[in-house]
N, C-alpha and C positions, 0 to 999 in steps of 0.2 A: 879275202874271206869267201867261203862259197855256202851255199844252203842247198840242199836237193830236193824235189818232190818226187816220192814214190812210191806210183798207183801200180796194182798189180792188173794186168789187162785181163781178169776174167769177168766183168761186165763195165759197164756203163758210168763213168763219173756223177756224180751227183752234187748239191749243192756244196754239202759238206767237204766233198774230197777237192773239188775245183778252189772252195775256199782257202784249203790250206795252201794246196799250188801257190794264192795270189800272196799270201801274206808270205812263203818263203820268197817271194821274187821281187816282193815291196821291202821287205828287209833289206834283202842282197844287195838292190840299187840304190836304197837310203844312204849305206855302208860304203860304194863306189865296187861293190864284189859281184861275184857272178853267182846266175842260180842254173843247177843240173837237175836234168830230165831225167831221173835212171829209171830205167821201165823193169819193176822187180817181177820177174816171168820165169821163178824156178819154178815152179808149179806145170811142167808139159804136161800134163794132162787137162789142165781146165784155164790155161793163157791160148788168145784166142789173136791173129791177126788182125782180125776186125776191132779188135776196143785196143789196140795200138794206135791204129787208125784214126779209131774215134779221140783217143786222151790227145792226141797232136792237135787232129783239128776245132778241140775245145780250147784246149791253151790260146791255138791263133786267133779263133773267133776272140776271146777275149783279152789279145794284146801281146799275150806273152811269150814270147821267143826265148826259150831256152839257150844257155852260151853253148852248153856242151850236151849230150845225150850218150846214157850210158844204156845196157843190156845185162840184166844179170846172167841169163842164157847165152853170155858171151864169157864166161868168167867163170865157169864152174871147177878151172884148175885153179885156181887161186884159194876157191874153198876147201879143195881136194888136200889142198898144204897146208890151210888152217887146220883142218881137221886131225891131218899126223902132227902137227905139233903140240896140240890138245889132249891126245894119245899118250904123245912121248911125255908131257909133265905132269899125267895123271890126273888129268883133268876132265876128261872124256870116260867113262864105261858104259859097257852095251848091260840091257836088260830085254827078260826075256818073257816078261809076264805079257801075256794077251790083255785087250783091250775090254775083256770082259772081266778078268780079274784085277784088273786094275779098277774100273766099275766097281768091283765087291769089294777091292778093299776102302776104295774112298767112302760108301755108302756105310761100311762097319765104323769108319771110325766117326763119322756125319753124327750114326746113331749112339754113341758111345759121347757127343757132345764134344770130338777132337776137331781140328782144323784137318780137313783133307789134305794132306802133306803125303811125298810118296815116301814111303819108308826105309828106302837105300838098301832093301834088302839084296840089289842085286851085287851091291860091294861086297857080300860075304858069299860070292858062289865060288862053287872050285873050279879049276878047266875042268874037272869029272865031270861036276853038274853043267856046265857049259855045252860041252861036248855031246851031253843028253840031250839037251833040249836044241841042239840044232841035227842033232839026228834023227829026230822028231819032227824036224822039219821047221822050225821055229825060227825066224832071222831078228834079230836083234834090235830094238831102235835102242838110241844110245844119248845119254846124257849129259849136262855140263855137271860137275861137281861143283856148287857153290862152295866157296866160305861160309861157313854159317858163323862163326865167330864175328865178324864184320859186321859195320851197319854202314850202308851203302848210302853216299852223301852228294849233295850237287847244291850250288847255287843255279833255280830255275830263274828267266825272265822274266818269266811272269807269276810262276806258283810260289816265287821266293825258296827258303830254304826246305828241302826236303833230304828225309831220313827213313831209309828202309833197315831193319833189323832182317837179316837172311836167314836166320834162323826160324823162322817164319814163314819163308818161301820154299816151293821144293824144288828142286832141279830139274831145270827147263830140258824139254826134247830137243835134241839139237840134229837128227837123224832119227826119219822116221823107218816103221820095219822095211815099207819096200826102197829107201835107200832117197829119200827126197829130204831135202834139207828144210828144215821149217825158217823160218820168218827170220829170227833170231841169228842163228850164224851168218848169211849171207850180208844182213843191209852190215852187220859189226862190221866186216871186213872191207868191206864198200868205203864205209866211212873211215874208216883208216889210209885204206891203198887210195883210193880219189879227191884224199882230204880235203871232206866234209867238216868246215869248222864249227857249224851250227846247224845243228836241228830243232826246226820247229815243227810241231804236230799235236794231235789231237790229247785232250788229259787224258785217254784209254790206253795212252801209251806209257804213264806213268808208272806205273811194275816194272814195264818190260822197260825202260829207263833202268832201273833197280840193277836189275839182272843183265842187261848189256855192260853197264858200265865194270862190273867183273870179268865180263868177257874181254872187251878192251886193255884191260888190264895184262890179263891169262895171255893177248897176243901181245903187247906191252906195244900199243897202239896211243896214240895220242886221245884224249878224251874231247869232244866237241861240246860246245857249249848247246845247252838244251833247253826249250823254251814249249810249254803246252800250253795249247790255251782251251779254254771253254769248249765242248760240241755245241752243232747246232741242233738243237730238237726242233720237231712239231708237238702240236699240242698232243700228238698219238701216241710219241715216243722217239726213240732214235730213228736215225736218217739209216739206210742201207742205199749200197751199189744193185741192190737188184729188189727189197720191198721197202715199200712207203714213201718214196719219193721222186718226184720226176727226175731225169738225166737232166743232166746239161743242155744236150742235144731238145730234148721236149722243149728246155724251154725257150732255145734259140729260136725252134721251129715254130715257138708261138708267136713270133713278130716284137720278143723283146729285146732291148740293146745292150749292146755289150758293157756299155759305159753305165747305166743303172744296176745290172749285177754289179759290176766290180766297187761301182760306190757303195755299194748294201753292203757286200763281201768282208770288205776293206775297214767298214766304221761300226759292223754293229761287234758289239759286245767292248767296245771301247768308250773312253771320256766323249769322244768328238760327236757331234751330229751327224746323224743318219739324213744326207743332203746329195741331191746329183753334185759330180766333180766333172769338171770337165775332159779330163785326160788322164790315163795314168801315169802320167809325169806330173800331175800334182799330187795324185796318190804319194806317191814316191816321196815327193819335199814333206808332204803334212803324217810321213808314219813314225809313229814311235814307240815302239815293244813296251812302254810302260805305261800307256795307255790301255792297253788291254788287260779283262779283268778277268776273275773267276767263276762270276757266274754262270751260270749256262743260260744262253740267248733261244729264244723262241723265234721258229721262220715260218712265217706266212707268206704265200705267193704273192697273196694283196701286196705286201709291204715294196716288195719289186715292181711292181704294176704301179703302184704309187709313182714313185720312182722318175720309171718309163716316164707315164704319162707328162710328167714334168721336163723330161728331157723334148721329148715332141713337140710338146708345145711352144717351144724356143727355137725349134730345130729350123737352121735355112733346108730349100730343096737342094741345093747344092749337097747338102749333107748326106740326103737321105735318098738321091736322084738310085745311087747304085743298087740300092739295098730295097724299091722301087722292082725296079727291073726287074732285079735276082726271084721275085715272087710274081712276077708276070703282071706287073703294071707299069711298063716303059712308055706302056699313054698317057701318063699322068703330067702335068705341065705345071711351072710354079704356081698358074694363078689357083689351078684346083686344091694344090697344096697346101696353100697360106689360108683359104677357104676352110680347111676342114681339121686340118694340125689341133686345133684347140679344143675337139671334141672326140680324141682321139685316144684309148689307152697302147693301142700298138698297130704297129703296120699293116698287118691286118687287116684289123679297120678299115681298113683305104678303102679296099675292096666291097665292102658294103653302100660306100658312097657313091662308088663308082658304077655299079650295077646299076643303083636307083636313079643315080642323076643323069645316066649316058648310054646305057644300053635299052633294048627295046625290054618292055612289061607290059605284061595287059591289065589292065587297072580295071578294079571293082567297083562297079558302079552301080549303087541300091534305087539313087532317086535321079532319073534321067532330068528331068526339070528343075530340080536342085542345082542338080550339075552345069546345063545350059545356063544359069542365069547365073551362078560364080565364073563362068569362065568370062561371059559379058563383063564383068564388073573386073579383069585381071586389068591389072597399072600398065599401061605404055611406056617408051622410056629404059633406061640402065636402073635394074634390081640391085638390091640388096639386104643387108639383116632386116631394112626397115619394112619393107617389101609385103611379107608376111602378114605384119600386123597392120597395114594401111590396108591391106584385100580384103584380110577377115573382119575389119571393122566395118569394110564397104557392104561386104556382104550380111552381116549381121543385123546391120542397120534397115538394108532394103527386106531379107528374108524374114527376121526375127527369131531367129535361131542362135542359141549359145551355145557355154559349155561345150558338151564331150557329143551335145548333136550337132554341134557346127562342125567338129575338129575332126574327128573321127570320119564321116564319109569324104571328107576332103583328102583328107591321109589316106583311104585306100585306092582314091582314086589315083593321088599322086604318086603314089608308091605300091601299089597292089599288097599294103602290109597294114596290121594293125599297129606296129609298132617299129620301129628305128631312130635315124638320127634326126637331130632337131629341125622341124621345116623351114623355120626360120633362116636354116644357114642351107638346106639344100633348094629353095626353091631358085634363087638365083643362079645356082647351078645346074638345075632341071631346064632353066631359059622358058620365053612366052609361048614360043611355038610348043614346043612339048608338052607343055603343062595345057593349053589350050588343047590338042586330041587328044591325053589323058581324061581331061574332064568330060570330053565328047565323047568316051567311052573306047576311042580307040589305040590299040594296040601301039605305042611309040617311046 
């Protein structure tokens, strides 16, 4: 069996379109089948090398190696052949109404209370009137003729049984005027000639379900089984590849891990808990297409960050030593690691620890004589979590200072910040030397 994902490279993957990727490639392997990369780029004017690029190196960040990789801009004579066959069984007519009267006439029949349907007027023109209207200058886009008699039927895996009456639809563009193939002809014949046994995708895809599978037909192509599930929304509205939502890329570049997306990806809008998984080889044992439901799933970034944070905080440095580096902390050493992992929502993060506990800052210093006599009172000896509250008690005791007037000039002194990570877990990492010319006011 094989399953394909196909993103059209005129921008940026998003949470939604990477999702579907995961669940065609957690099928495929559930199945022992393969999953196809086809990158659908008839569209030369607005397919871009760059978000090629980019949809590749999304997949890999997040695990997925493609068996095979196709190009629709490798293929355009194959549609070239659909097309005169669709020709030759009358399937196919050009029409010649401009895009404003076709405007006028969906807007007359809108206000007349009819269903915007196109009215097939172009099946009663003569070659005379043909002939006018390209001497006029007018080139053609050109139509599938539906059945309308037919009611267009599928068992889906997950939306169960669905039934379109075509009589009700109008006849999809199949060839627009400057001669570009829209959406519809190309993936049909893809998924015939590269047998595509299963498609799963978004429920926005469910019409055009409708209407392929006549097409399927018309090229007397085997039909793939079809499976839509839920979009994901924000609370704003639909997800888009270019508004309302971060890329993929965003959110890689935020310091979260691959294996938190693909748990989220993988479990929400199903029966199973939304939980980190280890690997996506256990994605793969724990999926099952009837686990997923119909409703449509709400994404918040938090819910990924959740996630994260939970995978970090388990995480060995062996794990994360690479991933480290790759963001310019290759000084980082287990013991800072095991230190800080539990206070951490992403990699990130690190870097805030690491500035305050090990590079030079010049710490703020309100009350020099405040300062002098906590630094007197710092523990001798190997720190740690305890460290903290054994100083600040010393020192409270002897100054009589609480609350947020104890804590507060202590923190900028030790951190030149009002606010960060817990001091409890960086003073041990800050060490006594440091902390002692931070309080002395100087520069370390």
């Amino acid at each position: 069996m094989l399953t394909r994902f196909a993103p059209s490279p005129t921008g940026y993957l998003h949470i939604g379109n990477i999702r579907t990727a995961l669940i065609c490639y957690l099928y495929a392997k559930s199945k022992g089948g393969q999953f196809m990369l086809r990158i659908d780029d008839t569209d030369t004017q607005r397919s871009e090398e760059k978000y090629v690029d980019a949809i590749n190196q999304d997949l890999k960040w997040l695990g997925i190696s493609p068996d095979r990789t196709e190009r629709q801009s490798a293929r355009f004579a194959r549609y070239d052949a659909a097309i005169e066959k669709l020709k030759a069984d009358g399937r196919l007519y050009p029409c010649y109404e401009t895009q404003q009267e076709l405007d006028m006439k969906r807007k007359f029949q809108m206000n007349q209370g009819l269903p915007p349907l196109y009215d097939r007027s172009a099946l009663n023109l003569s070659d005379e009137q043909k002939s006018k209207y390209e001497a006029e200058g007018r080139t053609p886009h050109w139509r599938f003729k539906l059945d309308q008699d037919k009611v267009s039927t599928w068992e889906d895996e997950i939306r169960g049984t669905q039934k379109f009456e075509m009589r009700h639809m109008s006849d999809p563009i199949l060839i627009r005027e400057n001669g570009m193939y829209t959406y519809m002809l190309p993936s049909t014949v893809d998924d015939i000639e590269l047998g595509v046994t299963h498609v799963l995708r978004g429920e926005d895809h469910v019409s055009n379900t409708a209407i392929q599978l006549q097409i399927f037909d018309a090229l007397a192509g085997t039909r793939p089984i079809f499976a839509h599930n839920s979009l994901i929304k924000t609370k704003e509205g639909k997800l888009s590849k270019r508004v309302g939502s971060q890329s993929v890329g965003d959110i890689r570049d935020s310091g979260i891990e691959p294996m938190a997306v693909a748990s989220f990806l993988a479990k929400i809008g199903t029966s199973d808990s939304v939980e980190i998984r280890e690997s996506l080889e256990q994605l793969v044992a724990e999926f099952d297409i009837s686990k997923f439901g119909r409703a449509p799933t709400i994404y918040e970034t938090e819910d990924i960050e959740r996630l994260n944070s939970k995978l970090l905080h388990v995480s060995s440095f062996d794990k994360v030593k690479e991933e480290l580096a790759a963001i310019g902390l290759s000084q980082i050493d287990e013991e800072f690691w095991l230190a800080v992992r539990s206070n951490i929502g992403s990699l990130q993060d690190v870097k805030e620890w690491w500035q305050i506990c090990k590079e030079v800052i010049n710490p703020t210093i309100e009350d020099e004589e405040f300062m002098q006599e906590a630094a007197k009172l710092l523990p001798q000896g190997n720190w740690n979590e305890e460290t903290w509250k054994n100083w600040t008690d010393a020192v409270k005791e002897r100054t009589g200072r609480k609350g947020k007037e104890l804590f507060m000039p202590l923190r900028k002194a030790l951190t030149a910040q009002e606010h960060g990570p817990e001091l409890k877990m960086i003073l041990p990492l800050i060490g006594r030397e440091r902390a002692i010319a931070r309080l002395n006011g100087q520069a370390a």
